[in-house]
C-alpha positions in Angstrom: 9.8 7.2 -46.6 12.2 5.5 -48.9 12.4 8.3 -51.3 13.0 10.9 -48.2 16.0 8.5 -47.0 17.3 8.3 -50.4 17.4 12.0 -51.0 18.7 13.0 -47.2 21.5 9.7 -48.4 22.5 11.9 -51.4 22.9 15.0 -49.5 24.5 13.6 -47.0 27.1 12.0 -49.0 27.6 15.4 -51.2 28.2 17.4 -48.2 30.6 14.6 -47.2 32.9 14.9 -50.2 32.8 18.7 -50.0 34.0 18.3 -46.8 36.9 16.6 -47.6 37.7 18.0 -50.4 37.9 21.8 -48.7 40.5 19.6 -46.1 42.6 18.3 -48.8 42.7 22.1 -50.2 43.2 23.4 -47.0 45.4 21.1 -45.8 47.7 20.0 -49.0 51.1 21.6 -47.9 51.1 18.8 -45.4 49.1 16.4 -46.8 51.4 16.5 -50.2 54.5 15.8 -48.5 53.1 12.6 -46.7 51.2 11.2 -49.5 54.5 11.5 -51.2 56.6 9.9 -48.5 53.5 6.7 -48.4 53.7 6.2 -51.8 57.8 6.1 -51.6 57.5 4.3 -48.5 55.9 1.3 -50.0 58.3 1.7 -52.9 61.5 1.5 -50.4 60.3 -1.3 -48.2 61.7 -4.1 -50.2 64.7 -2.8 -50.1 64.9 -1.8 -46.4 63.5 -5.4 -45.2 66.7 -6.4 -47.7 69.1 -4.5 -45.4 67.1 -6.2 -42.5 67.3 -9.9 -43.3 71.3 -8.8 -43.5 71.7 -8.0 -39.8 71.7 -4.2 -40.5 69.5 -2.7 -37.8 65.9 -1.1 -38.9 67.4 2.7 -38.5 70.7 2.0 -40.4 68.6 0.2 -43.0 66.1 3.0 -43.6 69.1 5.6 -44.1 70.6 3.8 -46.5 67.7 2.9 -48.9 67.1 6.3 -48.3 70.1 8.0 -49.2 70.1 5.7 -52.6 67.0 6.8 -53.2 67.9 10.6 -53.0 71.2 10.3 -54.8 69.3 8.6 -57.6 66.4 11.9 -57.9 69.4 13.9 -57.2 71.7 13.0 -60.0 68.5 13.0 -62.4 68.1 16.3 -61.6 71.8 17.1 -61.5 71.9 16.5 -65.7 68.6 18.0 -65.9 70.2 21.0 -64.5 73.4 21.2 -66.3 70.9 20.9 -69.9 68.9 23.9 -68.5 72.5 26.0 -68.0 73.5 25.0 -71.5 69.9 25.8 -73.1 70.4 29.3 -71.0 73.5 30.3 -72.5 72.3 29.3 -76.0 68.7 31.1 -75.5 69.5 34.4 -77.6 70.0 32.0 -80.9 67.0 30.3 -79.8 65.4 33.8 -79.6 66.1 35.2 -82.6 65.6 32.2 -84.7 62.0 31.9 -83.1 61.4 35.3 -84.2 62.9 34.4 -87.5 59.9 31.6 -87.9 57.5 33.6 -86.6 58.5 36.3 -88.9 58.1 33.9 -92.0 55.0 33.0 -90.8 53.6 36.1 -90.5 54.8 37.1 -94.4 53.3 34.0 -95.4 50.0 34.9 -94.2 50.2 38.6 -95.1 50.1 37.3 -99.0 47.4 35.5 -98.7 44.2 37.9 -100.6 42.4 39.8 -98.5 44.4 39.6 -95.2 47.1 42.8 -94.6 49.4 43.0 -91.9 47.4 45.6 -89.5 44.4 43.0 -90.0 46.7 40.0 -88.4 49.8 40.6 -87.1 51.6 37.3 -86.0 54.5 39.0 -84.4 51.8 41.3 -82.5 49.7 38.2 -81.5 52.3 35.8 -80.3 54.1 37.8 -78.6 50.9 39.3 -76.5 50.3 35.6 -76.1 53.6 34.8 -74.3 53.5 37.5 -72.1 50.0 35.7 -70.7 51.9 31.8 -71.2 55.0 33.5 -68.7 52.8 35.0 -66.4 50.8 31.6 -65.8 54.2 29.7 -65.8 55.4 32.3 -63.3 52.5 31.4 -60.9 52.5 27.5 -61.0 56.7 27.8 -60.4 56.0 29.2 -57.6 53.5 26.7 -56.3 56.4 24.2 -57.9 59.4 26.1 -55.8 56.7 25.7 -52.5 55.6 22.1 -53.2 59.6 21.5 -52.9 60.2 23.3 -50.0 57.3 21.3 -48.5 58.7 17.9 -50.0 61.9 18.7 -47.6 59.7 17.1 -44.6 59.3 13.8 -46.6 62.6 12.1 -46.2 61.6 12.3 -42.7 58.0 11.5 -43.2 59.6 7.8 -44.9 61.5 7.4 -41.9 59.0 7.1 -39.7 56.7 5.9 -42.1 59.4 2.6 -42.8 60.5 2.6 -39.0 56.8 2.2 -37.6 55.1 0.4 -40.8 54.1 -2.3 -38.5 51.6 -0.2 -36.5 48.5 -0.3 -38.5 48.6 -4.4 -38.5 49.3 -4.2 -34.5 46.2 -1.3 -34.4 44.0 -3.5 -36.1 45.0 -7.0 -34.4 43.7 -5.4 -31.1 40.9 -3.8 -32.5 39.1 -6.3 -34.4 38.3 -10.1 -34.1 40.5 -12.2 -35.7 38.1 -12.9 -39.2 38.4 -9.1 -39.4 41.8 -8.7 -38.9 42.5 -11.6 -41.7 39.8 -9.4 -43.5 41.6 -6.0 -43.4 44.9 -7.8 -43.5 43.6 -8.8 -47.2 42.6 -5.2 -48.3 46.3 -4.1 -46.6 48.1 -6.6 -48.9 45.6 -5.8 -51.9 46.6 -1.8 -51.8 49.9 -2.6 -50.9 50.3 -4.9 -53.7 48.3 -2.6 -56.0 50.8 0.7 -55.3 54.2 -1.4 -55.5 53.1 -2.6 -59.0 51.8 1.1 -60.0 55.0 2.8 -58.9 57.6 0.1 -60.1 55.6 0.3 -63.5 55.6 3.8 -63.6 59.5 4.4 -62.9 60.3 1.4 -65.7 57.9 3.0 -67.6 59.5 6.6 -67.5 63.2 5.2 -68.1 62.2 3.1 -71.1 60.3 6.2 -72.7 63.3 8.3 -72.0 65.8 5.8 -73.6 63.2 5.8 -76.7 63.2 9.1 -77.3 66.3 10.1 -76.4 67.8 8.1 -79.7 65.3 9.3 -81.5 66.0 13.1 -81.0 70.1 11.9 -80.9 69.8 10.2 -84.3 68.1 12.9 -86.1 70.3 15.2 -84.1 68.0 17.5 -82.2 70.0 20.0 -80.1 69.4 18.8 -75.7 68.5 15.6 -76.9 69.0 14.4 -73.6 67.0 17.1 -71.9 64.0 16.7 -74.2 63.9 13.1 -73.7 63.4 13.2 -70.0 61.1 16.5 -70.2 58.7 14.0 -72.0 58.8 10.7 -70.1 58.7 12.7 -66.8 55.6 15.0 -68.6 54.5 11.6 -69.5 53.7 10.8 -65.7 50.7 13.3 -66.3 48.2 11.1 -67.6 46.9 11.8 -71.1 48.1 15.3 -71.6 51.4 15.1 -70.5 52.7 13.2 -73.1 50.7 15.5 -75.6 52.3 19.1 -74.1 55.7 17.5 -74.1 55.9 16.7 -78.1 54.6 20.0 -78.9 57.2 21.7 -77.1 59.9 19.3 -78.9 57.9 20.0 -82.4 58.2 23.8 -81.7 62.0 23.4 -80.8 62.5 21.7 -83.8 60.4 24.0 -86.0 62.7 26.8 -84.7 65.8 25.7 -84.7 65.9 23.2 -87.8 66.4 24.2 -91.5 64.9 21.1 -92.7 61.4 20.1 -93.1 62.4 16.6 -93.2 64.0 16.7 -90.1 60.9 18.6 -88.7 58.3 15.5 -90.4 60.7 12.9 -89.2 60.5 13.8 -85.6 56.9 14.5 -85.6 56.3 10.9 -87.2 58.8 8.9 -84.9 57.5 10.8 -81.2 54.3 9.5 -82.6 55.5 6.0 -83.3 56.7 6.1 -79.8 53.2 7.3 -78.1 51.6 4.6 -80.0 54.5 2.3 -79.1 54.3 3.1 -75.1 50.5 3.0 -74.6 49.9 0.0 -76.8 53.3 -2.1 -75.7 55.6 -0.4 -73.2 53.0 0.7 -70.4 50.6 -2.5 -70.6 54.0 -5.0 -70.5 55.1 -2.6 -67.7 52.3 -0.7 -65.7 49.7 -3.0 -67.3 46.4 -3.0 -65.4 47.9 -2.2 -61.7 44.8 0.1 -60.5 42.1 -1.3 -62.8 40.7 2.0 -62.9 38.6 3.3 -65.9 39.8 6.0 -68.2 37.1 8.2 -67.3 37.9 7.5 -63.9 41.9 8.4 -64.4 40.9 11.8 -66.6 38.6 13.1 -63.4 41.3 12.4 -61.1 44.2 14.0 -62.8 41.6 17.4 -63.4 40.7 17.2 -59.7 43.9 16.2 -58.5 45.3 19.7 -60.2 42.6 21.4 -59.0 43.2 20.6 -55.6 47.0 19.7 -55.2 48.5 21.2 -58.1 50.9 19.4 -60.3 51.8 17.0 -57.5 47.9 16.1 -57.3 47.9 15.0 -61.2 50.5 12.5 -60.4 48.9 11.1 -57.1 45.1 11.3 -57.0 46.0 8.3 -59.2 47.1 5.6 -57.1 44.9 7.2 -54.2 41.8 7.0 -56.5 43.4 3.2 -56.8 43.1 2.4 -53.1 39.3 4.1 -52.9 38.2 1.6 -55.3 39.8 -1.5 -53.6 38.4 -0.3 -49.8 34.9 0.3 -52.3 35.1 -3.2 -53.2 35.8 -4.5 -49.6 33.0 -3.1 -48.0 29.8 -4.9 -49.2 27.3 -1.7 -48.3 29.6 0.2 -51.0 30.9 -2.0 -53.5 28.1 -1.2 -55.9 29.8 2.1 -56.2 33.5 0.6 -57.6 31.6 0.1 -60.6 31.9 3.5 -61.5 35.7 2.7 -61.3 35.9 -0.3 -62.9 37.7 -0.6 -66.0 35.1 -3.4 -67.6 33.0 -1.5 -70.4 31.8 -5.1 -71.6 30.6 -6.5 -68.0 26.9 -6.6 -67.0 26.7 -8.5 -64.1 
């Protein structure tokens, strides 16, 4: 009897998650937007209960944090704009000294015994390869340029979001007893706690990475310094393979457009001092252990958060994986299951 409930559990629970995974699919051009504008909402109520305690009324407050918000993302992307212009007007140089390389490449390999050029062609190769690298860009740009057009409903999505934020308390006051309601009042204050931490990590995290890299590439004079620098701290926000993408692309750059190796070695060496010097000091000090979520954990979430949501779903299945294992944990009939979420390899109670 036992084994029958265990196996109709198990089905039960798998059709569950297929379920909502085909709603988060089906649903993500709304969903996106809002999980966006919760995330920032939590971000900008600090601020806004600020503007409060200063006699500003609720409406006027949540205008203003949000217009400082915006003007901040917008002035980020502003400069990241301008680099792209000046990068695009420089781009047949780039060209044709990245055909140069890949020339000199392809010499060097047609000496080598036994290999002749109609065997390997580099030129050939590459090139074919780009044409496949565009076409995919091409497609998730698009899914970028709609994401954006979706993220126009989540300034007013943190409106209302900052404007109402006392309705869940109020919903569950009247709902439950009042041990529940301190109960769930707890597990509010842990998530809410949790995400503020995550996201004020994260943005320190992503300026101080930038900074770091930025005088590394200025020293050693790397053309768009400025430009690369942010490219990788915002590529950084992609757990894992973010970080890893963005350096190649700078390596390549530099490979291209720099005569000398040393330069080429140096920059290689130093972005890797700075990895090692972000996830061993910089995001411990700063993003530390906010989600307490295993690395396993985090590496499923960012490959089923782009499966499902895209880019936007690398960055937040994240946090949301976060709150799953703090409501796991409250809930004594599922807390055995946070332990697949845990971050304690050494634990065996």
């Amino acid at each position: 009897m036992n084994s029958k409930l265990s196996i109709r559990n198990i089905f039960f629970g798998l059709g569950t998650l297929i379920i909502i995974i085909f709603c988060l699919s089906m649903a993500k051009n709304i969903l996106i937007p809002i999980t966006w504008a919760l995330l920032f909402s939590f971000l900008l109520i600090p601020l806004v209960d600020y503007l409060e305690s200063k006699k500003f009324k609720r409406a006027l407050a949540i205008i203003i944090a949000e217009l400082l918000f915006f003007i901040v993302v917008l002035a980020i992307f502003g400069v990241l704009t301008m680099e792209v212009v000046n990068i695009t007007k420089d781009l047949p140089e780039i060209s044709g000294k990245f055909t140069k390389s890949v020339n000199d490449i392809n010499d060097f390999i047609g000496d080598i015994p036994y290999v002749t050029p109609d065997q390997f062609d580099l030129v050939t190769f590459i090139k074919s390869k780009l044409d496949t690298i565009f076409q995919w860009l091409s497609t998730k740009l698009t899914g970028v340029g709609n994401t954006l057009v979706d993220l126009g409903l989540m300034p007013i999505f943190i409106y209302f979001f900052l404007y109402y934020r006392e309705i869940p308390s109020r919903f569950v006051n009247r709902k439950y007893s009042d041990d529940k309601y301190s109960e769930i009042i707890v597990i509010f204050g842990k998530i809410k706690k949790m995400i503020n931490n995550y996201l004020r990590g994260l943005i320190w995290l992503t300026f101080a990475l930038a900074v770091l890299d930025y005088l590394i590439l200025l020293i050693l004079g790397i053309e768009y310094a400025l430009f690369f620098a942010v490219f990788i701290a915002v590529l950084n926000l992609l757990p894992y393979i973010g970080n890893f993408l963005a350096n190649l692309v700078v390596i390549g750059f530099t490979y291209v457009t720099e005569d000398s190796s040393l330069t080429l070695f140096l920059v290689i060496g130093l972005l890797y001092l700075a990895n090692i010097a972000q996830e061993n000091i910089l995001r411990p000090w700063l993003v530390g252990s906010s989600t307490s979520i295993n690395a396993l954990a985090i590496l499923l979430s960012v490959l089923i958060g782009a499966m499902i949501w895209g880019v936007s779903g690398m960055i937040l299945f994240v946090p949301m994986v976060g709150v799953l294992k703090i409501i796991l944990e409250a809930i004594p009939e599922l807390s055995p299951y946070s332990v697949f979420l845990e971050d304690k390899p050494g634990n065996k109670d």
